[in-house]
C-alpha positions in Angstrom: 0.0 0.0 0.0 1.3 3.2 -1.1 2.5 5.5 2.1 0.5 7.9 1.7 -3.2 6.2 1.2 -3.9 6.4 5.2 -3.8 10.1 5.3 -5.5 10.7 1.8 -8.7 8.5 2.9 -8.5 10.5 6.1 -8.7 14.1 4.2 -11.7 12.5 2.1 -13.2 11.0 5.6 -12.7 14.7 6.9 -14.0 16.7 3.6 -17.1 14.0 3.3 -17.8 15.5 7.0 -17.5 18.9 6.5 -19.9 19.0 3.2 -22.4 16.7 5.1 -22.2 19.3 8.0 -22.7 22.0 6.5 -25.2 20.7 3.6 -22.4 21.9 0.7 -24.2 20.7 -2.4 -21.5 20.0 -5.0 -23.9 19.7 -7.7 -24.0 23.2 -7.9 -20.9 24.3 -7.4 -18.5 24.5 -10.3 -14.8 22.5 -10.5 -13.0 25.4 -9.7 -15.0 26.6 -6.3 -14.7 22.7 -5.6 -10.8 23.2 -5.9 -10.8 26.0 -3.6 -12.8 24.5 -1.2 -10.9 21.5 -1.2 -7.4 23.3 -1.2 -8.9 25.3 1.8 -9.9 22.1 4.0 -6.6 19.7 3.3 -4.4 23.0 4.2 -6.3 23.6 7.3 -6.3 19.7 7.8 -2.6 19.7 7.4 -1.0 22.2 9.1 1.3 23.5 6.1 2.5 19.8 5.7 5.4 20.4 2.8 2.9 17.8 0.6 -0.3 19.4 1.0 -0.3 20.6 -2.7 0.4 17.1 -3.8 -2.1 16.0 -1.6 -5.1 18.2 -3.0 -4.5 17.1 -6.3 -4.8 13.9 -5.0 -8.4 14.7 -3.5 -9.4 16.6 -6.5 -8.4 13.0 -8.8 -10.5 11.3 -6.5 -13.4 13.9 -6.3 -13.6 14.6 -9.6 -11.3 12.9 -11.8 -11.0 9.2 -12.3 -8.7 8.3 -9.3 -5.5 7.0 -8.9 -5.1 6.8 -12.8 -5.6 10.5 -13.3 -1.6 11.3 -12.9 -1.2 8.7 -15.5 -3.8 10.2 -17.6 -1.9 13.3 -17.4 2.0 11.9 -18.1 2.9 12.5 -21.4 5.1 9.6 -21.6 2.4 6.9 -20.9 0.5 5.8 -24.1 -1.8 3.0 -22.6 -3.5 2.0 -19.1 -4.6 -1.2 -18.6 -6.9 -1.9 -15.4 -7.4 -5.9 -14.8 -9.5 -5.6 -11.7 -8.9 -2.4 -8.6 -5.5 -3.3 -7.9 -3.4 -4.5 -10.7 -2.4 -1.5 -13.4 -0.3 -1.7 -15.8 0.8 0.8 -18.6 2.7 1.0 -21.4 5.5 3.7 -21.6 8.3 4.2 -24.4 7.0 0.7 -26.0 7.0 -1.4 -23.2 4.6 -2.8 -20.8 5.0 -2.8 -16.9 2.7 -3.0 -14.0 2.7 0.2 -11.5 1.3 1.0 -7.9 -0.7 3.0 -8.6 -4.1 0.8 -7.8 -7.7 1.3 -5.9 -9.1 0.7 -2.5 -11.4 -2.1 -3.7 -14.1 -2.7 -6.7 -16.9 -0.5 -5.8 -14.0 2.5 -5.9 -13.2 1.0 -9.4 -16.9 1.0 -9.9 -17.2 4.5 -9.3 -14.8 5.5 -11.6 -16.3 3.7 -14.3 -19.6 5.7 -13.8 -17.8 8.5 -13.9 -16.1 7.6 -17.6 -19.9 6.4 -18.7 -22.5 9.5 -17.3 -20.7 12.3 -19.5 -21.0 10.2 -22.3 -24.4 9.1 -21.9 -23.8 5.2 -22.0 -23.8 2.5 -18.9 -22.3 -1.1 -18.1 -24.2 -3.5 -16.3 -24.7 -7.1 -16.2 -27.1 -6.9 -18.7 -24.7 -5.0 -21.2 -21.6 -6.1 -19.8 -19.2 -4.1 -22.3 -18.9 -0.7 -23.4 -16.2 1.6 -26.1 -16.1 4.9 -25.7 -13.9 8.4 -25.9 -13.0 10.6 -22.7 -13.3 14.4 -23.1 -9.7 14.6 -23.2 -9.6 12.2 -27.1 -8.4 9.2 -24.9 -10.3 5.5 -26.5 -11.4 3.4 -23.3 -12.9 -0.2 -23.5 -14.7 -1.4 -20.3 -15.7 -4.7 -19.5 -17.0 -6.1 -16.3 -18.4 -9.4 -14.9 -19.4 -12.0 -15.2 -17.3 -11.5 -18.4 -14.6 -10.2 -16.7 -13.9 -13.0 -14.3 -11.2 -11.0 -12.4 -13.3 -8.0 -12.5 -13.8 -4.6 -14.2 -11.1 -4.4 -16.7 -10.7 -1.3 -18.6 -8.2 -0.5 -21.7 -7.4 3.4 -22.2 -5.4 4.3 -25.5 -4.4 7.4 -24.9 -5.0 10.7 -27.4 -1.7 12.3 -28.6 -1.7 15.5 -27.9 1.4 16.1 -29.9 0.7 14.8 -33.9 4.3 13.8 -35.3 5.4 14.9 -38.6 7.4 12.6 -40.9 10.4 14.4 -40.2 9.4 13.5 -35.8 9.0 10.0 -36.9 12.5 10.1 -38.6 14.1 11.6 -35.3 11.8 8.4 -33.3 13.9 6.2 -35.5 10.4 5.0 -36.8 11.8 4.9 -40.1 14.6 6.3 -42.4 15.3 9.6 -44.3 14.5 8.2 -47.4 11.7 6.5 -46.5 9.8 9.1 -45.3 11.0 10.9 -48.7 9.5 8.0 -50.1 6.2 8.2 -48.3 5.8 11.8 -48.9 6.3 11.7 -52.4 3.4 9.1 -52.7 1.5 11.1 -50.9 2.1 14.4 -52.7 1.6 12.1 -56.2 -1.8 11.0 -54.9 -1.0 7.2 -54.3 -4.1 5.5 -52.7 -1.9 3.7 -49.7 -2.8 1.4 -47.2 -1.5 1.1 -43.7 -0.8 -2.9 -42.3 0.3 -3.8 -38.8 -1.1 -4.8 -35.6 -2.6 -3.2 -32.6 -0.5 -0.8 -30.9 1.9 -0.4 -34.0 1.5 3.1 -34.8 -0.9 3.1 -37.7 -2.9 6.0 -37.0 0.3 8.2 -36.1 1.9 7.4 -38.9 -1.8 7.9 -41.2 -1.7 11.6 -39.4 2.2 12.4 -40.6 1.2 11.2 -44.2 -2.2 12.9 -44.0 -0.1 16.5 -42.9 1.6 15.7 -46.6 -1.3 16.7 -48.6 -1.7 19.9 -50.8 -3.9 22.5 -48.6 -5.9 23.1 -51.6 -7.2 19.7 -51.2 -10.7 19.4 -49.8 -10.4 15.9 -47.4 -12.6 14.3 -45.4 -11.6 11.9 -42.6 -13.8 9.1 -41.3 -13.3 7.2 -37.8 -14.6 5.5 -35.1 -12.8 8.1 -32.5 -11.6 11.3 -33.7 -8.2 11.5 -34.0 -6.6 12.7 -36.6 -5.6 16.4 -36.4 -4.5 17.9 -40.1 -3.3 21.2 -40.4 -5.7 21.9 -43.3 -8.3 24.5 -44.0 -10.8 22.4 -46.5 -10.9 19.3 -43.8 -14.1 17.5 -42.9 -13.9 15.6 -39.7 -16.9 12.5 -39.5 -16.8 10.2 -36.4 -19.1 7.2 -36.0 -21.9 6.8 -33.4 -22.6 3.6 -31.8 -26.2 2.6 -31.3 -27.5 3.9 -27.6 -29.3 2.0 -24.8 -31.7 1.2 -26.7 -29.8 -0.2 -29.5 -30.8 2.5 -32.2 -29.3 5.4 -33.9 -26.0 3.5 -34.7 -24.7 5.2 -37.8 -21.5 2.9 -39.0 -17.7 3.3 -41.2 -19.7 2.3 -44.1 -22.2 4.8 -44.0 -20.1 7.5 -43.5 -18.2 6.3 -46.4 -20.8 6.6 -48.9 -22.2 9.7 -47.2 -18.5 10.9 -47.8 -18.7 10.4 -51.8 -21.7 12.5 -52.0 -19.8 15.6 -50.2 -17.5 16.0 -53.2 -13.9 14.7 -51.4 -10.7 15.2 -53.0 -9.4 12.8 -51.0 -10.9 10.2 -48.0 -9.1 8.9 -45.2 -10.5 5.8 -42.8 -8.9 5.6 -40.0 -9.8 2.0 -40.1 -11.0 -0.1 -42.0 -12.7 -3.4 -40.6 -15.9 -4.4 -42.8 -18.1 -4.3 -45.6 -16.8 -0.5 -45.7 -13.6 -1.6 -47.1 -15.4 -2.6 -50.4 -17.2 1.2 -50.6 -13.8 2.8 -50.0 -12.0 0.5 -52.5 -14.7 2.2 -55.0 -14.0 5.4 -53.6 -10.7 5.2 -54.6 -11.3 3.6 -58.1 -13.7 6.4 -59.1 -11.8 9.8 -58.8 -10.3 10.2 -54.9 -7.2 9.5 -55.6 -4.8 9.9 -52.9 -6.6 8.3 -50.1 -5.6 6.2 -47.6 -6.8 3.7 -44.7 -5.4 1.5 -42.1 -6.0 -2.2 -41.1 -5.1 -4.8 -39.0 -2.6 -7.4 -40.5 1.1 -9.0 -40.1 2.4 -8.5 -43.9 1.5 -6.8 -46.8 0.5 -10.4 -48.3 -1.9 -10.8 -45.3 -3.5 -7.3 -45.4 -4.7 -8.1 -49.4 -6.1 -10.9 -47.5 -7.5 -9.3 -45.3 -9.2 -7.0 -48.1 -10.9 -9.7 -49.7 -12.5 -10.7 -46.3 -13.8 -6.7 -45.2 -15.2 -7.0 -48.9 -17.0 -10.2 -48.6 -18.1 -8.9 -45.3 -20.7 -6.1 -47.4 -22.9 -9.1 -48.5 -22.3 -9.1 -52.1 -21.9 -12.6 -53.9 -18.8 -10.8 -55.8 -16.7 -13.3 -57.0 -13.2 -13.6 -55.7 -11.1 -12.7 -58.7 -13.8 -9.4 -59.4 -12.8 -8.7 -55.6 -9.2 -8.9 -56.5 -9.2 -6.6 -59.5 -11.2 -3.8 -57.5 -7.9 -4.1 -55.3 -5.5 -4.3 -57.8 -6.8 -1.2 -59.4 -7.3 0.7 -56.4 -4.8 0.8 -53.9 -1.1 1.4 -55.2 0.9 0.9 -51.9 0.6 -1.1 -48.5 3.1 0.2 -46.3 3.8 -2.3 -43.2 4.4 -1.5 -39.4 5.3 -3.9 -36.6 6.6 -3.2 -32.9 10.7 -4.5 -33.5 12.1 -6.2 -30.5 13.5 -3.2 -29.2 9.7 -1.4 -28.3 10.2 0.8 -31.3 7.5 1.4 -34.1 9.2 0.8 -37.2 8.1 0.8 -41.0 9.6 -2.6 -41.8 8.6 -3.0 -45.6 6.6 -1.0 -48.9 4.9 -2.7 -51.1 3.8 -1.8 -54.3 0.7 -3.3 -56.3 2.2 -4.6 -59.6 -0.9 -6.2 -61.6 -2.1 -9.3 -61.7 -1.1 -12.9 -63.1 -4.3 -15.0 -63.5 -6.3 -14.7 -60.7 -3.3 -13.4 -58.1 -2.3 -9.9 -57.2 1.2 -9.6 -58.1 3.4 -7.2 -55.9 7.1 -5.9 -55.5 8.3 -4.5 -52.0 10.3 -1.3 -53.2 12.3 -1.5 -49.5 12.3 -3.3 -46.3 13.8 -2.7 -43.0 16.2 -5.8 -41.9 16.1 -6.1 -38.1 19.7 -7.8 -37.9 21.6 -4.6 -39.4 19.5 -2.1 -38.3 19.0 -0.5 -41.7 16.8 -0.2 -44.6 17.5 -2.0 -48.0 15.9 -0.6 -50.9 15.4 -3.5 -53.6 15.7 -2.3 -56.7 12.3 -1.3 -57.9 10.8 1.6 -59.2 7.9 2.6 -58.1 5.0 2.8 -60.7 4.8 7.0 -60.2 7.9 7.5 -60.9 7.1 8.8 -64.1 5.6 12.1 -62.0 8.9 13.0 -60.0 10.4 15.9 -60.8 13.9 15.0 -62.5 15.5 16.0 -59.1 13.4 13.6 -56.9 13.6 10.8 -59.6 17.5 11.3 -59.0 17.2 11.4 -55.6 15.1 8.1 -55.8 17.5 5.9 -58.5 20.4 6.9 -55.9 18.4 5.4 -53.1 17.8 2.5 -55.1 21.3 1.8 -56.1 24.2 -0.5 -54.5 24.3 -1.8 -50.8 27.1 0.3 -50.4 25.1 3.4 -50.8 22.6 2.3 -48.6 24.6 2.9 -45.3 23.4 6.7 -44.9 19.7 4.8 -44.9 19.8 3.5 -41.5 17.5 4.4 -39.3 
């Protein structure tokens, strides 16, 4: 038990007192009379104690924040909480995962916290609906589930929003990939490639779909879909859409896939999905065949190989009997690149391979990967292959590029 939990349940004993006493209704005070009140009482309580400030904001997490996982909340450095029942916590912090102290009194304080997340956003957890997504104020995705489901109780995920949105040129200094693969990348971008981005949970995708997304001309009027807002472009023709689910009554839901083909009536340059994971994968496939060039979408998947894969399933998933190799040529003709990101064994988010769409041989989708990242040397080979819009370099970038793509020799200034 952290030191300092006696006299912190003793201040709230003592302040629970005082507002009974004196019938304080804090309904109808505001957050910032609360704080004075409450920074009145623990200094009084206290005595000038050289931790009474430390000790408010402690009371304050507790009274109107979400406990003892409100300093993590607030620590830049921590991207993900993971609750598995009131007193195990674990977070993950500069790519790796490790339990901390930081824990509750019991379940019902867990309990309380959870209402706390849910009654802003209008949605509940119970027995009866035993699991619940959602977005804090502050952009943060949470994922609560409790028992019976949970057998070791309440468990709640929080991915935390990042409040700073790297460029390409950050994720180059986060050795998240090379020089001349972000070049690379931003010149697909800038050439309109429609480009996919594969990897697991946790990898990076969205991060690195905001640094590509910062990449587009400001002319260009885009629209971004998601299931939680995230995506912050510096961009003065951007549409922001953000899914609902259905509410307690199991109505109003309105999906990806609607917004999708909502999106292709509103005249988009170009559409970005932060995620693709159904039948909206076929609508945005058509998107990009029929004039939106440049757009771009993430999905889970281990290799480029697996994510075409996964393509053809989200397709099927619409409910059209399309045949398999129709399916195929929709993605052949539609997306250009599928860049790939995996967690290396050193906790860092790396692009590890691009892959370009080719064609097609009979009924397979032929590819080339124009350069992958080799975990043993710590650098990035680039294999050879021209990339299809190389035609619409400028004659110093397709220098630039047929350098890159040259001898291993020349590849040493490439490492990460």
């Amino acid at each position: 038990m952290n030191q300092s939990e006696p006299i912190l349940t003793s201040l709230l004993e003592h302040i629970e007192l005082y507002i009974q006493q004196n019938h304080i209704s804090l309904e109808r005070m505001t957050d910032d009379e609360i704080a004075v009140l409450v920074t009145r009482l623990v200094e009084e309580r206290m005595g000038g104690h050289k931790g009474s400030s430390q000790l408010v904001q402690q009371v304050l997490d507790q009274m109107l924040g979400f406990g003892p996982i409100s300093p993590l909340l607030r620590d830049e450095s921590v991207s993900e909480i993971m609750i598995n029942g009131h007193n195990k916590v674990f977070i993950e912090s500069a790519g790796k995962v490790r339990q901390v102290s930081s824990g509750f009194q019991n379940e019902q304080a867990l309990r309380q916290v959870i209402e706390r997340m849910l009654h802003p956003l209008g949605k509940r957890v119970d027995e009866s609906s035993p699991m619940v997504d959602g977005r804090l104020p502050c952009g943060s995705r949470i994922n609560i589930i409790i028992p019976p489901l949970a057998v070791s109780g309440a468990t709640i995920t929080i991915r935390k929003f990042n409040q700073q949105q790297w460029g390409l040129t950050d994720l180059v200094s986060l050795q998240s990939m090379s020089v001349e693969v972000s070049l690379l990348l931003r010149w697909a971008v800038q050439h309109k490639q429609n480009i996919v981005l594969s990897g697991g949970t946790g990898t990076g995708k969205t991060t690195l779909l905001n640094a590509l997304a910062r990449c587009i001309d400001r002319e260009a009027r885009v629209i971004t879909i998601e299931d939680a807002a995230e995506l912050l472009l510096p961009l003065p023709h951007w549409v922001r859409l953000e899914s609902r689910p259905a509410n307690q009554e199991g109505v109003g839901a309105v999906s990806i896939r609607q917004l999708v083909i909502n999106a292709l009536r509103m005249r988009p340059d170009r559409i970005i999905v932060g995620e693709c994971r159904g039948g909206e994968a076929l609508d945005m496939l058509q998107a990009m065949n029929t004039g939106h060039a440049g757009s771009m979408t993430t999905l889970h998947a281990n290799t480029p190989r697996d994510a075409l894969q996964r393509l053809e399933t989200m397709v099927l998933m619409a409910g059209f009997e399309l045949p398999l190799i129709a399916i195929r040529q929709q993605i052949r003709s539609a997306i250009q690149l599928i860049v790939q990101i995996q967690r290396t064994s050193d906790g860092r988010r790396r692009v590890t391979a691009i892959t370009e769409i080719k064609g097609m041989v009979g009924d397979v989708i032929q590819t080339a990967e124009l350069v992958r990242y080799t975990e043993d040397g710590d650098h990035y080979v680039f294999t050879g292959e021209m990339p299809n819009f190389i035609d619409s370099l400028s004659a110093e970038q397709r220098g630039q590029l047929q350098k890159m793509t040259t001898s291993e020799k020349e590849l040493e200034w490439c490492h990460a």
